[in-house]
TORPA-4810 file (N, C-alpha, C, O; in nm, 3 decimals):
<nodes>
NODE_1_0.084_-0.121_0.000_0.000_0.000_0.000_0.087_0.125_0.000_0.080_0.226_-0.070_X
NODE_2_0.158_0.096_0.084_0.273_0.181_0.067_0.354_0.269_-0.035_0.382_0.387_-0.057_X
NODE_3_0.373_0.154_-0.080_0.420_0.123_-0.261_0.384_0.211_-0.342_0.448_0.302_-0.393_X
NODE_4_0.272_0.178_-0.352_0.140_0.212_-0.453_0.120_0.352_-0.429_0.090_0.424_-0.525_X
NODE_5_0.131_0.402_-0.311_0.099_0.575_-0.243_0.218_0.632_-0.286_0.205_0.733_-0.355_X
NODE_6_0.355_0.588_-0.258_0.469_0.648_-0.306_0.506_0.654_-0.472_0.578_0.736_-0.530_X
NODE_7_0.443_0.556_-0.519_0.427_0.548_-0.672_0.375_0.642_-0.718_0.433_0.727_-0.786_X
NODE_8_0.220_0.641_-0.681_0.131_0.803_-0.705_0.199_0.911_-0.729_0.208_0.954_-0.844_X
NODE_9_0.284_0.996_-0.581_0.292_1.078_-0.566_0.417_1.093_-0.668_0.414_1.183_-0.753_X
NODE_10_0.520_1.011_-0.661_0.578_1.026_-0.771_0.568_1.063_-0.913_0.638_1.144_-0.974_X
NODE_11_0.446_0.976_-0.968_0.388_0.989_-1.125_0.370_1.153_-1.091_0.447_1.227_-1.154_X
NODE_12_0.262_1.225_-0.985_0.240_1.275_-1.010_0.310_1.420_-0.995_0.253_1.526_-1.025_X
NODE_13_0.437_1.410_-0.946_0.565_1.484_-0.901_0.602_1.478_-1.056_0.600_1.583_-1.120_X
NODE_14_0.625_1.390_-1.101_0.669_1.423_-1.240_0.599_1.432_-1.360_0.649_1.494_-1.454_X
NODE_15_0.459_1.364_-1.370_0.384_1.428_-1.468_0.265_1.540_-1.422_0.197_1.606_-1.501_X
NODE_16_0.260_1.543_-1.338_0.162_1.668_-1.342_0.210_1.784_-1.403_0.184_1.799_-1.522_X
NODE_17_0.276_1.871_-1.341_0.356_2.014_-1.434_0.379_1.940_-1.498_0.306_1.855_-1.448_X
NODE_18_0.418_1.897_-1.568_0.467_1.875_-1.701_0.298_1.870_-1.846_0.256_1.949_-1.930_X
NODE_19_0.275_1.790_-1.817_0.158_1.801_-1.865_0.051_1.922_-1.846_-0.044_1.936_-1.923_X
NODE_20_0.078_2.015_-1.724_0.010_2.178_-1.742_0.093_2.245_-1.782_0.060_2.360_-1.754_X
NODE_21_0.218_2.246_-1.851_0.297_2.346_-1.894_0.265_2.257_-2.032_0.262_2.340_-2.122_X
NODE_22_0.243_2.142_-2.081_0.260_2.087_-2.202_0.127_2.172_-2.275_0.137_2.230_-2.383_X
NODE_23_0.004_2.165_-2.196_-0.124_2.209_-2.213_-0.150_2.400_-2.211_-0.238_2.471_-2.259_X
NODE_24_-0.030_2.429_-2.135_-0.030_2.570_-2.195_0.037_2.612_-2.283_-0.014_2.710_-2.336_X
NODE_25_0.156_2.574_-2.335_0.208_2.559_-2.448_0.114_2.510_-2.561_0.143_2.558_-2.670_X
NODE_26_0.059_2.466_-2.561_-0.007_2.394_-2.664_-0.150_2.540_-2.729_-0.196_2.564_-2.840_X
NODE_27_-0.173_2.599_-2.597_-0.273_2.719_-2.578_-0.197_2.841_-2.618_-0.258_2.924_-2.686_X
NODE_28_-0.085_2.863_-2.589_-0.039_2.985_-2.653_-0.002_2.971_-2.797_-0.032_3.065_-2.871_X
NODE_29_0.080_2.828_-2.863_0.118_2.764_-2.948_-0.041_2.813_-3.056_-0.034_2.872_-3.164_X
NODE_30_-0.150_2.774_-2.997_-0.270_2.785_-3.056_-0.310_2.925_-3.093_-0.359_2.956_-3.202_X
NODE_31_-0.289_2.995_-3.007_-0.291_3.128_-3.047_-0.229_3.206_-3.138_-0.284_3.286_-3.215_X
NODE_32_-0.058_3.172_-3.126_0.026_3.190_-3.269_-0.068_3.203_-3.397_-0.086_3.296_-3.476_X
NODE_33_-0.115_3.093_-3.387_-0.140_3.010_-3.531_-0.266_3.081_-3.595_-0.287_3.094_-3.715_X
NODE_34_-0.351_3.127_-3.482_-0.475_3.200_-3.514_-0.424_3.332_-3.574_-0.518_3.400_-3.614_X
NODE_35_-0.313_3.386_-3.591_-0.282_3.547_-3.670_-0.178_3.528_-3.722_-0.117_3.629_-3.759_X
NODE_36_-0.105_3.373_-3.748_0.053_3.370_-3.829_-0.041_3.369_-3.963_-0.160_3.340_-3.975_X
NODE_37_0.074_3.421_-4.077_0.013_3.409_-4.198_0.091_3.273_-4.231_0.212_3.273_-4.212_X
NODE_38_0.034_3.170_-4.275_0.007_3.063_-4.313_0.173_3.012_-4.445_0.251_2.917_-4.445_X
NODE_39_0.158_3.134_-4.535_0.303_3.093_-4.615_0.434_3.133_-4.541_0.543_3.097_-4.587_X
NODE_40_0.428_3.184_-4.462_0.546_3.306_-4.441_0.596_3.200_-4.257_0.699_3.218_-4.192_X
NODE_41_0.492_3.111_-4.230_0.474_3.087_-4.041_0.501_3.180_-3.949_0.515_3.136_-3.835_X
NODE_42_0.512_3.297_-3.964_0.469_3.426_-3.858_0.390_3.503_-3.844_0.319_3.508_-3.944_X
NODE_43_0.352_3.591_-3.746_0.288_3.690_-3.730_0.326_3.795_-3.795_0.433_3.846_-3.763_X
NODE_44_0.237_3.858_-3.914_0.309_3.963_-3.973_0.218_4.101_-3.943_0.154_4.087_-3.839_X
NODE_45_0.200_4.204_-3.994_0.149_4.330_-3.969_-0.003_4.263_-3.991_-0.052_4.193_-3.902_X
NODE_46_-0.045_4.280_-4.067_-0.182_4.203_-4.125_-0.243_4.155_-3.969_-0.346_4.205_-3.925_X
NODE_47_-0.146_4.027_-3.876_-0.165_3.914_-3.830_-0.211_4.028_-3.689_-0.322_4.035_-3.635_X
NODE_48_-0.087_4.108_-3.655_-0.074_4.161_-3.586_-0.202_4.292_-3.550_-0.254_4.319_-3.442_X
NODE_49_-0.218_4.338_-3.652_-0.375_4.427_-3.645_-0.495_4.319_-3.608_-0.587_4.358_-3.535_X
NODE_50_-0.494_4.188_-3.657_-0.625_4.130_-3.608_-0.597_4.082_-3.472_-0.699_4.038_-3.419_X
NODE_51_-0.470_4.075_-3.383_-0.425_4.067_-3.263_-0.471_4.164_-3.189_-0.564_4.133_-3.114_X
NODE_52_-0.420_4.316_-3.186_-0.463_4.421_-3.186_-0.625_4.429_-3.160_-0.687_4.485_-3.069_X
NODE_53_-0.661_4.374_-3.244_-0.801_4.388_-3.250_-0.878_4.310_-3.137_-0.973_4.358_-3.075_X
NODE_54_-0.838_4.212_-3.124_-0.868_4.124_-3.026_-0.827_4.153_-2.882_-0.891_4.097_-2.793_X
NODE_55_-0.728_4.233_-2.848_-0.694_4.282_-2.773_-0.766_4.418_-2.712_-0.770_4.447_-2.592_X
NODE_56_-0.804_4.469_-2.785_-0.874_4.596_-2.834_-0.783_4.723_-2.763_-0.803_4.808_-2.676_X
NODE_57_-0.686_4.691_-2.840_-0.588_4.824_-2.826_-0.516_4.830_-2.965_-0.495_4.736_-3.041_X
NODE_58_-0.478_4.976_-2.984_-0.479_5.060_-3.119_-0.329_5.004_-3.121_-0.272_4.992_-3.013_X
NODE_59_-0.228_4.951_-3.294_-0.109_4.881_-3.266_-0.014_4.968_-3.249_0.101_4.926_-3.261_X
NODE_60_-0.034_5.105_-3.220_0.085_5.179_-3.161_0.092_5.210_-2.991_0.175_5.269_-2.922_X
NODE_61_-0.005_5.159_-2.968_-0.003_5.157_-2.807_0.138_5.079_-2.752_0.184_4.980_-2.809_X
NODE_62_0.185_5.128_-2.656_0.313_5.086_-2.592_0.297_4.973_-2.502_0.393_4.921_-2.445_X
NODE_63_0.177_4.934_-2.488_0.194_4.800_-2.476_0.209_4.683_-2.578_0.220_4.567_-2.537_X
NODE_64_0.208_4.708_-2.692_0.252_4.634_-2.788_0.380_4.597_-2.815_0.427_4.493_-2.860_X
NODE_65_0.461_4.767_-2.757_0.627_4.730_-2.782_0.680_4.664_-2.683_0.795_4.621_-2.695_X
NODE_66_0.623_4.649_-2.594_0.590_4.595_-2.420_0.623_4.465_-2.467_0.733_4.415_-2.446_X
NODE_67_0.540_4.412_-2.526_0.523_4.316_-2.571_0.653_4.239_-2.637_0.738_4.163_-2.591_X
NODE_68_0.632_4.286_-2.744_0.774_4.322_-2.866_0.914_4.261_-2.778_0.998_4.174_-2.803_X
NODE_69_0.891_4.353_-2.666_1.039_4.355_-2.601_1.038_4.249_-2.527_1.150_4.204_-2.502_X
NODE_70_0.931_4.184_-2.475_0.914_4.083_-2.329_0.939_3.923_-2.464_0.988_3.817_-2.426_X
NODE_71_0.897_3.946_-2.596_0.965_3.807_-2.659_1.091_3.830_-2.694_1.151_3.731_-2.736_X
NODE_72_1.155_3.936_-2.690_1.280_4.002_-2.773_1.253_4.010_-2.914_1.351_3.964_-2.972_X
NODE_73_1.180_4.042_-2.982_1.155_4.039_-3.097_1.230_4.110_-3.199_1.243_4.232_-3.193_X
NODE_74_1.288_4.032_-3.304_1.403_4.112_-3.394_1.339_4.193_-3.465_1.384_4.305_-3.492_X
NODE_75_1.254_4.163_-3.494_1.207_4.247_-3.683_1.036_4.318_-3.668_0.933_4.250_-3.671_X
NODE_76_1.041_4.419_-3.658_0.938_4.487_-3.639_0.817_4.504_-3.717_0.810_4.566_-3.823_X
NODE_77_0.720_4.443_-3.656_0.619_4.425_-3.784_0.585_4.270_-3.771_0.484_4.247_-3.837_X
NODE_78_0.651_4.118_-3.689_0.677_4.028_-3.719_0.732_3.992_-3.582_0.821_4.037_-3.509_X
NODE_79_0.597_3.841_-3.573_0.662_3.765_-3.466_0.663_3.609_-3.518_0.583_3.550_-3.590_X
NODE_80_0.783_3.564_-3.456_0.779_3.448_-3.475_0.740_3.338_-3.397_0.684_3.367_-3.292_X
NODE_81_0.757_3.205_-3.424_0.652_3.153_-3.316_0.765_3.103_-3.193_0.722_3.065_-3.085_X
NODE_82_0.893_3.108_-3.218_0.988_3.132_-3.112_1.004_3.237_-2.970_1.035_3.225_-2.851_X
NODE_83_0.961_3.345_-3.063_0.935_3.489_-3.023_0.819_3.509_-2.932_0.817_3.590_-2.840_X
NODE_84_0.722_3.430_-2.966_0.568_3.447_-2.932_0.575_3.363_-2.788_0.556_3.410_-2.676_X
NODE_85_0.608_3.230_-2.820_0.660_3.131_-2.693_0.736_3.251_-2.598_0.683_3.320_-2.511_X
NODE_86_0.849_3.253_-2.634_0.912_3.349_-2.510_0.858_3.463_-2.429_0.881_3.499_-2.313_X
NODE_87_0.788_3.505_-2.510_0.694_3.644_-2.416_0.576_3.610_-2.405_0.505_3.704_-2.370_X
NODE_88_0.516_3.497_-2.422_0.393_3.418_-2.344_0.429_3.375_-2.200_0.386_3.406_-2.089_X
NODE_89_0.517_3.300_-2.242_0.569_3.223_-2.124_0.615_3.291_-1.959_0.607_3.246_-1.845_X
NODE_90_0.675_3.443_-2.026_0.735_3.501_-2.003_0.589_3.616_-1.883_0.571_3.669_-1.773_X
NODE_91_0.556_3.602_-1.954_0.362_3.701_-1.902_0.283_3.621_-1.842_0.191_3.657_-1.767_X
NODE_92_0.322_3.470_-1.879_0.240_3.343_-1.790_0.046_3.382_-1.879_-0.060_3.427_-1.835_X
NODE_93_0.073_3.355_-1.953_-0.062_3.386_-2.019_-0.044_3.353_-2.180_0.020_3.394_-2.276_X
NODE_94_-0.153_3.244_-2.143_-0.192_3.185_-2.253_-0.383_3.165_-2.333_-0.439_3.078_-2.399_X
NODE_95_-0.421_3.295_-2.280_-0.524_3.330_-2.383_-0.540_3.477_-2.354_-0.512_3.530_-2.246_X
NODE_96_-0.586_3.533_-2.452_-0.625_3.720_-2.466_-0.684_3.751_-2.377_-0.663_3.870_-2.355_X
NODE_97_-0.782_3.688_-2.276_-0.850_3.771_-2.115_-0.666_3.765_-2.091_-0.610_3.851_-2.161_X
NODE_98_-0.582_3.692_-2.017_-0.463_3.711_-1.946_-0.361_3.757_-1.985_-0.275_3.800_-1.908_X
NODE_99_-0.348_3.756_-2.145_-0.268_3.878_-2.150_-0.315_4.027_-2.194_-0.231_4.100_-2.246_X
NODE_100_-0.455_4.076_-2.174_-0.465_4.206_-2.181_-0.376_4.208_-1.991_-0.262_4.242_-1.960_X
NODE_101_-0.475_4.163_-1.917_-0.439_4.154_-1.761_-0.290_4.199_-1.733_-0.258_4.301_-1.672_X
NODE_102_-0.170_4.067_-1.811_-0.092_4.079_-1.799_0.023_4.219_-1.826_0.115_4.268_-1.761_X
NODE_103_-0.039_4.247_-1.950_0.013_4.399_-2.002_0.006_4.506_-1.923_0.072_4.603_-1.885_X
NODE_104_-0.126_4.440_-1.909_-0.105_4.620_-1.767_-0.060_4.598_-1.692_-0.020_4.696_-1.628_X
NODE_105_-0.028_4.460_-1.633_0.080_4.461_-1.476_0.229_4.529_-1.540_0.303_4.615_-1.492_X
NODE_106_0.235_4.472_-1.634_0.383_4.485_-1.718_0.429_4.603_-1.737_0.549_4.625_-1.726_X
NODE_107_0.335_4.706_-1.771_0.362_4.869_-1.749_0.399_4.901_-1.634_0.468_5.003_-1.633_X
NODE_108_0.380_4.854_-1.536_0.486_4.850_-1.401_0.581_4.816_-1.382_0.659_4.882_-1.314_X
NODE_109_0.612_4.702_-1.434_0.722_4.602_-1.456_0.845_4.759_-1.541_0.933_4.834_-1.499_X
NODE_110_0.787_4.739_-1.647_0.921_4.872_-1.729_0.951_4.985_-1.651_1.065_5.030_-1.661_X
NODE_111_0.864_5.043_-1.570_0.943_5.143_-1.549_1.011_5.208_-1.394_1.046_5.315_-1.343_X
NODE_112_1.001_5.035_-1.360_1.195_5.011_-1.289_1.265_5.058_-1.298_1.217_5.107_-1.400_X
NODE_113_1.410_5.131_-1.286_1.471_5.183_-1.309_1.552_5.090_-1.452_1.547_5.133_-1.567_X
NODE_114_1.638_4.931_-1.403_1.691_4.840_-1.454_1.612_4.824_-1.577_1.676_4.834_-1.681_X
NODE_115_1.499_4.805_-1.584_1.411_4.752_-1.689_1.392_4.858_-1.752_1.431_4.843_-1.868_X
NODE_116_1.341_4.984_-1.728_1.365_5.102_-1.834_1.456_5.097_-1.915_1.424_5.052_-2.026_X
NODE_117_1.575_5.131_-1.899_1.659_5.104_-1.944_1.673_5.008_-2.070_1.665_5.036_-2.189_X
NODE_118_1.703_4.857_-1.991_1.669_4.808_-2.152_1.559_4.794_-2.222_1.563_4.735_-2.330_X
NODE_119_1.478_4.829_-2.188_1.353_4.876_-2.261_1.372_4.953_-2.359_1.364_4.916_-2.476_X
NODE_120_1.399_5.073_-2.319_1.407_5.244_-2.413_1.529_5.206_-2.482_1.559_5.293_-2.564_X
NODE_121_1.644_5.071_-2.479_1.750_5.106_-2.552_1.674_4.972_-2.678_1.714_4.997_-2.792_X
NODE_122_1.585_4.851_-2.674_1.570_4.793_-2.696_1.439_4.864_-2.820_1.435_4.818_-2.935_X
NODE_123_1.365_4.950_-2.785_1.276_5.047_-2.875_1.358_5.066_-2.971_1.325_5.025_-3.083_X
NODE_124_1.488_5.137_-2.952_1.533_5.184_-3.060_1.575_5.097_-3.147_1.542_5.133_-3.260_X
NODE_125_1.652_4.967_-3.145_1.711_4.887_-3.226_1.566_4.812_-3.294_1.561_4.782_-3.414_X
NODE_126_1.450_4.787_-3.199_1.317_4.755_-3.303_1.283_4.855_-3.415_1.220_4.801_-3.506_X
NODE_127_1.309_4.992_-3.434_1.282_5.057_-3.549_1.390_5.037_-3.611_1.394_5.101_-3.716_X
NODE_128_1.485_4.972_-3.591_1.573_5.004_-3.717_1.542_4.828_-3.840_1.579_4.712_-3.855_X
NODE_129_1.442_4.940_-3.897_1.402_4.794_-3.999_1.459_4.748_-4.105_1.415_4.659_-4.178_X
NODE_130_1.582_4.820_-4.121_1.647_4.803_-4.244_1.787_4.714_-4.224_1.862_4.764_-4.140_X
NODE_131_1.829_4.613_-4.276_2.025_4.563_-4.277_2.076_4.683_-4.244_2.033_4.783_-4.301_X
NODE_132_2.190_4.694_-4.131_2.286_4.762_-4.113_2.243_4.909_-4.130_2.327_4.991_-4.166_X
NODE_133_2.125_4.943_-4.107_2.073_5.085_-4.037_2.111_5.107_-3.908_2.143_5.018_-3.829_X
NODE_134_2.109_5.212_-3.886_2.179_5.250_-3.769_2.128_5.427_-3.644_2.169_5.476_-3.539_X
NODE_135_2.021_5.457_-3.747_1.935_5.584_-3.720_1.829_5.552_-3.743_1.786_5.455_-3.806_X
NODE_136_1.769_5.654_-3.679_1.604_5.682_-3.731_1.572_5.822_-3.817_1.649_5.913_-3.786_X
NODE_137_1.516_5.842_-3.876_1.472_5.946_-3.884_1.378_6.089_-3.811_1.270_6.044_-3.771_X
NODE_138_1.385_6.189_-3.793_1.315_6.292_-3.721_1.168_6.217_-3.677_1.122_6.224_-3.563_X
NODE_139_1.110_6.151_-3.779_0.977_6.231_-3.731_0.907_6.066_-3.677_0.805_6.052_-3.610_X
NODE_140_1.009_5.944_-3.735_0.981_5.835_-3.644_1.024_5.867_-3.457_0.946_5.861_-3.362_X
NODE_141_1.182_5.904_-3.454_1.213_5.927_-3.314_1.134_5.985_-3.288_1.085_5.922_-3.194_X
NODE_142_1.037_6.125_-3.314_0.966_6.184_-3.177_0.823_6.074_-3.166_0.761_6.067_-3.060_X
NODE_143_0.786_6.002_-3.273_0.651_5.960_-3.239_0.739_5.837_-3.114_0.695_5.847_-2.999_X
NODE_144_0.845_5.737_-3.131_0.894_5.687_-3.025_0.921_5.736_-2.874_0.908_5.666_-2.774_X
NODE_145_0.958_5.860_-2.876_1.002_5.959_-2.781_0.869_5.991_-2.691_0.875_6.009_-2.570_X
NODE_146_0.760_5.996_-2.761_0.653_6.036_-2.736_0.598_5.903_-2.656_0.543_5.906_-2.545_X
NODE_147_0.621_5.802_-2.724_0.598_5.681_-2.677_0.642_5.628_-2.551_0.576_5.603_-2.450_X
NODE_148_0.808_5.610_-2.582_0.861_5.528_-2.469_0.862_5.660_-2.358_0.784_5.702_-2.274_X
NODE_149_0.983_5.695_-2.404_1.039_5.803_-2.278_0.951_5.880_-2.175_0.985_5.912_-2.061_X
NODE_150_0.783_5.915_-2.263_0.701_5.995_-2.259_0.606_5.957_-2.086_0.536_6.017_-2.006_X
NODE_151_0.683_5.776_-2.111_0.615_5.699_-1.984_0.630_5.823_-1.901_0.534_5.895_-1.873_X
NODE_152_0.793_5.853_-1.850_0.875_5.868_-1.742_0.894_6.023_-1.710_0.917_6.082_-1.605_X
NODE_153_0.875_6.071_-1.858_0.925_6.236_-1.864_0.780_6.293_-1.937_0.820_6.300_-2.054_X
NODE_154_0.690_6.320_-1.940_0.635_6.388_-2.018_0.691_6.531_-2.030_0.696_6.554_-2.150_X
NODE_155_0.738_6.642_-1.957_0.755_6.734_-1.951_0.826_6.785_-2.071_0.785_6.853_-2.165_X
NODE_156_0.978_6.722_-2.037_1.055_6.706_-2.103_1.047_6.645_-2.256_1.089_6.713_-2.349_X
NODE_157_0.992_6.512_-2.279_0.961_6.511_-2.399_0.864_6.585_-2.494_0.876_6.582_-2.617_X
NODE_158_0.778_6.643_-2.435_0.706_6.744_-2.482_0.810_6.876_-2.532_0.785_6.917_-2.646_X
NODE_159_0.913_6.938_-2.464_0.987_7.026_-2.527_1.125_6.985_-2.620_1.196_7.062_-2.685_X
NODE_160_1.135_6.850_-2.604_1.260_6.823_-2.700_1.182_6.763_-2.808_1.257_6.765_-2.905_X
NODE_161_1.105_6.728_-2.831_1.005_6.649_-2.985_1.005_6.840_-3.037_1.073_6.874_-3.135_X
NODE_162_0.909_6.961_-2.944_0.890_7.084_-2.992_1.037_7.102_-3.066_1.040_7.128_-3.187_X
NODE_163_1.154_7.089_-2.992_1.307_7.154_-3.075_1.296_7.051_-3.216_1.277_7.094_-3.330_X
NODE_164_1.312_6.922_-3.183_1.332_6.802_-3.285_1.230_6.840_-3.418_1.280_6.803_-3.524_X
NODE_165_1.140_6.885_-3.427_1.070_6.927_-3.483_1.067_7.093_-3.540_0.997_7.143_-3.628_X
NODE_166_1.155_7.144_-3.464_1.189_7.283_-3.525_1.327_7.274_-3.641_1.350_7.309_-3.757_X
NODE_167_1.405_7.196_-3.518_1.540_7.275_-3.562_1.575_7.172_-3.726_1.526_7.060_-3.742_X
NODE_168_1.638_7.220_-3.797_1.687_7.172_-3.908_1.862_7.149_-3.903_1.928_7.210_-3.987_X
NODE_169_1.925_7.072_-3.813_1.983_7.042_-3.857_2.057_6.915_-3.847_2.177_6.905_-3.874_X
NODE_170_1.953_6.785_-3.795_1.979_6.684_-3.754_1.855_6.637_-3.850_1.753_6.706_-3.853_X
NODE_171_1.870_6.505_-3.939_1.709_6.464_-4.005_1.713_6.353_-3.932_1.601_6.319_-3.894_X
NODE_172_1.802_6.283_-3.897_1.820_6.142_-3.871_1.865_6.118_-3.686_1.933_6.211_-3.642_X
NODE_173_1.844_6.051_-3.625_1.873_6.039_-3.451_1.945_5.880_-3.456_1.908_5.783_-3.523_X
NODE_174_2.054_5.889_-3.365_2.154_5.765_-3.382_2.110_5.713_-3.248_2.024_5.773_-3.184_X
NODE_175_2.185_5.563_-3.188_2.186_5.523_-3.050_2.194_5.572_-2.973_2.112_5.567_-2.882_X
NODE_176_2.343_5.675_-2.973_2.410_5.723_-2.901_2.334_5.849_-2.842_2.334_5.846_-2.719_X
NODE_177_2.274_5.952_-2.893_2.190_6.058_-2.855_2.091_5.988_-2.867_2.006_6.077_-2.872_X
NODE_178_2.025_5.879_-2.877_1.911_5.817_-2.822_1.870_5.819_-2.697_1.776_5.875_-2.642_X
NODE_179_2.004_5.709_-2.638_2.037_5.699_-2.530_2.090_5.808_-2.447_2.033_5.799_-2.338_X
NODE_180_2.164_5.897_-2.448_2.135_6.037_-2.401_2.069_6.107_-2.378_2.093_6.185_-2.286_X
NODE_181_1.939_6.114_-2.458_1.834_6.179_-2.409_1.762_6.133_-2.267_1.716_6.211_-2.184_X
NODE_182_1.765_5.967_-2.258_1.731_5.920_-2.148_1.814_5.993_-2.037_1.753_6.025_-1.935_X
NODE_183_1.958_6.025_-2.046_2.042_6.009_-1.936_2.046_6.113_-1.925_2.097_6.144_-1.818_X
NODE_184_1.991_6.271_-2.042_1.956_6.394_-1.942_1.838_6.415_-1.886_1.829_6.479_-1.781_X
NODE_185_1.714_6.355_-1.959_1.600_6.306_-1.856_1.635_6.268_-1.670_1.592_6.300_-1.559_X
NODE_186_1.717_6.200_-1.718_1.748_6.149_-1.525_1.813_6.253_-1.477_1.775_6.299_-1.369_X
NODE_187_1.927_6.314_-1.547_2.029_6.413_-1.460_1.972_6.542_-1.454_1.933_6.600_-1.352_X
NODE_188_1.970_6.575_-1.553_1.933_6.732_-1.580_1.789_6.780_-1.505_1.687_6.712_-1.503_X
NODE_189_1.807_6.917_-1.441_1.696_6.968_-1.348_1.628_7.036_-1.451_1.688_7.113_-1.526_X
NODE_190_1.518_7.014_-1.459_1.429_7.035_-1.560_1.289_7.130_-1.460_1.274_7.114_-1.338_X
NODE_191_1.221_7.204_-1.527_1.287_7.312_-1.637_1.460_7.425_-1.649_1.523_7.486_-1.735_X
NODE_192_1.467_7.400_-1.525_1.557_7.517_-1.490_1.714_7.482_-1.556_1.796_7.573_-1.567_X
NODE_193_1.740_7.366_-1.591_1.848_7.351_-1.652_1.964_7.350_-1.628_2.056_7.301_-1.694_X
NODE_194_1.965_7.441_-1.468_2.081_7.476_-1.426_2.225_7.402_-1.360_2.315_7.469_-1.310_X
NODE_195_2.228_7.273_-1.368_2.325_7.167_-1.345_2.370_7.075_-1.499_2.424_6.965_-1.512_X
NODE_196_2.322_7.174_-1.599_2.350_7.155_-1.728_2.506_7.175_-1.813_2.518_7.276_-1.883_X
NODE_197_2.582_7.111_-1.808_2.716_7.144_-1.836_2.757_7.079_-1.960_2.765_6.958_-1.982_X
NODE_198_2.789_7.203_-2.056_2.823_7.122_-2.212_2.934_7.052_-2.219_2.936_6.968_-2.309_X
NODE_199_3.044_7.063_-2.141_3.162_7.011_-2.108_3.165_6.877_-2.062_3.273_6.818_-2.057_X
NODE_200_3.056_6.820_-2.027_3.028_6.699_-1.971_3.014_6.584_-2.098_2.967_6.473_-2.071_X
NODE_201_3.041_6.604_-2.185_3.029_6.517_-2.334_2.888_6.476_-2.341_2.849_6.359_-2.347_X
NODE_202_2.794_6.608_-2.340_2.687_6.576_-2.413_2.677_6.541_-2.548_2.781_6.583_-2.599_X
NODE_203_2.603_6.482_-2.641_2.589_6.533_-2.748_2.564_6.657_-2.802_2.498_6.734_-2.733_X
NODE_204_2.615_6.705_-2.948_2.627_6.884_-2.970_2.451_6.895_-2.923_2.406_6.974_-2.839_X
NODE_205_2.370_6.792_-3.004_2.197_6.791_-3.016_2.144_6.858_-2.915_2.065_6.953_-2.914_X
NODE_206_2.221_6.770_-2.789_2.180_6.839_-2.641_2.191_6.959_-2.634_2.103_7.044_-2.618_X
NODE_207_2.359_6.974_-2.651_2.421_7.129_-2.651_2.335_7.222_-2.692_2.332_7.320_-2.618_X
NODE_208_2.229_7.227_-2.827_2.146_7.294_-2.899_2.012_7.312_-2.819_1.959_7.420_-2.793_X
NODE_209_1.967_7.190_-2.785_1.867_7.177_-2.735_1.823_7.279_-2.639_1.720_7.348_-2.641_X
NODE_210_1.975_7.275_-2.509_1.944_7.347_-2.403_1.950_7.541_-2.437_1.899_7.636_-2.377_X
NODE_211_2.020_7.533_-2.537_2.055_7.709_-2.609_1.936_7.740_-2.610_1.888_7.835_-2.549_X
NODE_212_1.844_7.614_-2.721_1.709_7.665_-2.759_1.624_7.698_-2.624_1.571_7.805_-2.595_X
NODE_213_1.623_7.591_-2.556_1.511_7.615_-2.420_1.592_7.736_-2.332_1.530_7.797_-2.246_X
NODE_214_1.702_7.758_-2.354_1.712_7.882_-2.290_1.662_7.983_-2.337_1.600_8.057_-2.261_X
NODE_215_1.679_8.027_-2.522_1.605_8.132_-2.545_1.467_8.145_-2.581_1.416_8.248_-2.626_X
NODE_216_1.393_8.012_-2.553_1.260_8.016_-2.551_1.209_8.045_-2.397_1.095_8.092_-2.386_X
NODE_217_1.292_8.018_-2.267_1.208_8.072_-2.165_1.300_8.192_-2.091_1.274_8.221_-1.974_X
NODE_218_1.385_8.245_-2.144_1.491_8.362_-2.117_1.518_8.318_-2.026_1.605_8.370_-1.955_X
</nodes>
């Protein structure tokens, strides 16, 4: 009798989870399949709007890039079913009631200090949709800027999209002042500016930036 009780608990020490992780896999796996396009086996833009839809959030909402980022997703526009596994798994949700749920816990989750971070550096390398691109252009960065950063700073991104959008002499935004902008977001005393030092190897962009907001609020 003994036997037989220690046998049980065993089987069921080793097949139980196994068989509810086999069965949610199999549920997220299922879901893939409901918006991959069929020649291509991924989720493509197409796939992704009837996702969207089901979700019932618009596909530029930042929980999408939320998303994006929680499978690591290379290619923007496009998930794969590698991709899809990892940030299911990853959200513990394997049908659309649990991961709307999940998304909104997850907007907490990013803006950690640690997780910001690679978040906002991880945004940028998802727009770069092209081989061996390496910028964005003006008027993609501010709708991103607007997006990510916008979580943490509205203030601030509200007056550097206003310059980015004035000044003419940058068309294109690289990593490097990507990522800078985050890191005068954190440092820089905003509005007042005044712990602002060009000597500190800002980018020139910055350098400009702060000229401008000086002679826009004297």
């Amino acid at each position: 009798m003994t036997g037989r009780i220690f046998d049980s608990i065993v089987f069921f020490h080793f097949s139980g989870p196994t068989k509810a992780a086999s069965k949610e896999m199999e549920r997220i796996d299922q879901m893939f399949y409901a918006y991959a396009d069929t020649s291509s086996g991924m989720i493509d833009p197409e796939g992704i709007e009837s996702f969207c839809a089901d979700m019932e959030v618009d596909p530029t909402d930042v929980r999408i890039l939320i998303l994006a980022w929680k499978m690591r997703a290379q290619k923007q526009g496009y998930f794969t079913l590698e991709e899809w596994r990892t940030g299911l798994k990853a959200l513990r949700a394997d049908t659309i009631s649990k991961l709307k749920k999940a998304l909104t816990e997850v907007v907490k989750e990013v803006v950690r200090p640690s997780n910001f971070l690679d978040f906002y550096s991880y945004s940028f390398r998802y727009c770069l949709t092209e081989d061996k691109q390496k910028c964005i252009d003006i008027e993609n960065a501010c709708e991103l800027l607007n997006l990510v950063l916008g979580i943490l700073f509205r203030p601030q991104v509200e007056e550097l999209i206003e310059y980015l959008q004035y000044q003419h002499d940058y068309k294109v935004i690289n990593m490097d002042q990507w990522m800078n902008f985050l890191r005068f977001c954190n440092e820089i005393n905003f509005p007042s500016l005044d712990n602002y030092n060009p000597e500190q190897a800002w980018p020139l962009i910055l350098d400009n930036f702060v000229e401008w907001m000086q002679a826009k609020f004297g």
